[in-house]
C-alpha positions as CSV (number, residue, x, y, z in Angstrom):
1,X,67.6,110.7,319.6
2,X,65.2,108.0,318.1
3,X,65.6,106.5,315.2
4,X,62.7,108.1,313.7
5,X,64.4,111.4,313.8
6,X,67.8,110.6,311.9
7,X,67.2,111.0,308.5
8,X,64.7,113.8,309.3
9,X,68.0,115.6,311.2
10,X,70.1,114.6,307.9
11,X,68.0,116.3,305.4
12,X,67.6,119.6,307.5
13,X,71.7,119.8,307.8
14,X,71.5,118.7,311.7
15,X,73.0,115.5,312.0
16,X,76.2,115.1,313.0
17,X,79.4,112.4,313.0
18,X,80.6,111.2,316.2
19,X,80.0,111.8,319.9
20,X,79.9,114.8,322.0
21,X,83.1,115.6,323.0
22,X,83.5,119.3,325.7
23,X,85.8,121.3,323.3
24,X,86.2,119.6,320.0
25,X,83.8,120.7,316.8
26,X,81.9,117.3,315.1
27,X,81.7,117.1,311.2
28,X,77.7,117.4,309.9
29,X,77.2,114.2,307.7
30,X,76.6,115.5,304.4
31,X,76.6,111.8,302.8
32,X,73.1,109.7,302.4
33,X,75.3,106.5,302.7
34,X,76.8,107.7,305.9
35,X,73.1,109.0,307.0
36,X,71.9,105.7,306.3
37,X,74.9,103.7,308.3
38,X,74.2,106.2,311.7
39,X,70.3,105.0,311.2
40,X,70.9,101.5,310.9
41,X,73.5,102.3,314.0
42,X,69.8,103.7,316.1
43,X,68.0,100.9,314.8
44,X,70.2,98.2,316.2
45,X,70.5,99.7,319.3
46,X,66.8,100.2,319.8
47,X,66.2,96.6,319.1
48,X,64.4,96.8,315.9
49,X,66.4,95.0,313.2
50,X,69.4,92.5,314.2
51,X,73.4,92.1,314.1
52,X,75.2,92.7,310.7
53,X,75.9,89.8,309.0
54,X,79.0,88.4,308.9
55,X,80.4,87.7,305.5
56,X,83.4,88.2,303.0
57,X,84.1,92.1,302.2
58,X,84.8,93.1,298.5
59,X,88.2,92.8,298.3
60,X,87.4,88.8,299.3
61,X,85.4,87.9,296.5
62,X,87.7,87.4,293.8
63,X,90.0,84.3,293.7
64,X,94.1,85.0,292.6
65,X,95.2,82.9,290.4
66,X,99.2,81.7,290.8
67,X,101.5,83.6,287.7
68,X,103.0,81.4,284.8
């Protein structure tokens, strides 16, 4: 499926989670975040933006301090 299709597929209840497998049901993506992740997914494989960027996550950012 192009790219250009995914969010179309979200918003009419067609998209779905995961690959093909022969005799197991996939989930339909019912989350606009996870719509958006699966379109990035297409878009990076089609060539048209670049790899994610590496950097800290959130659980990174903040600094411990030692205890008293």
């Amino acid at each position: 499926m192009p790219s250009s299709e995914v969010m179309k597929d979200f918003r009419e209840g067609h998209l779905h989670s995961g690959k093909k497998v022969k005799g197991k049901k996939r989930n339909i993506v019912k989350n606009k975040k996870q719509a958006k992740a699966i379109l990035l997914s297409y878009l990076r494989r089609e060539g048209k933006i670049g790899p994610r960027k590496k950097g800290k996550g959130k659980n990174h950012s903040k600094k411990r301090v030692a205890g008293k």
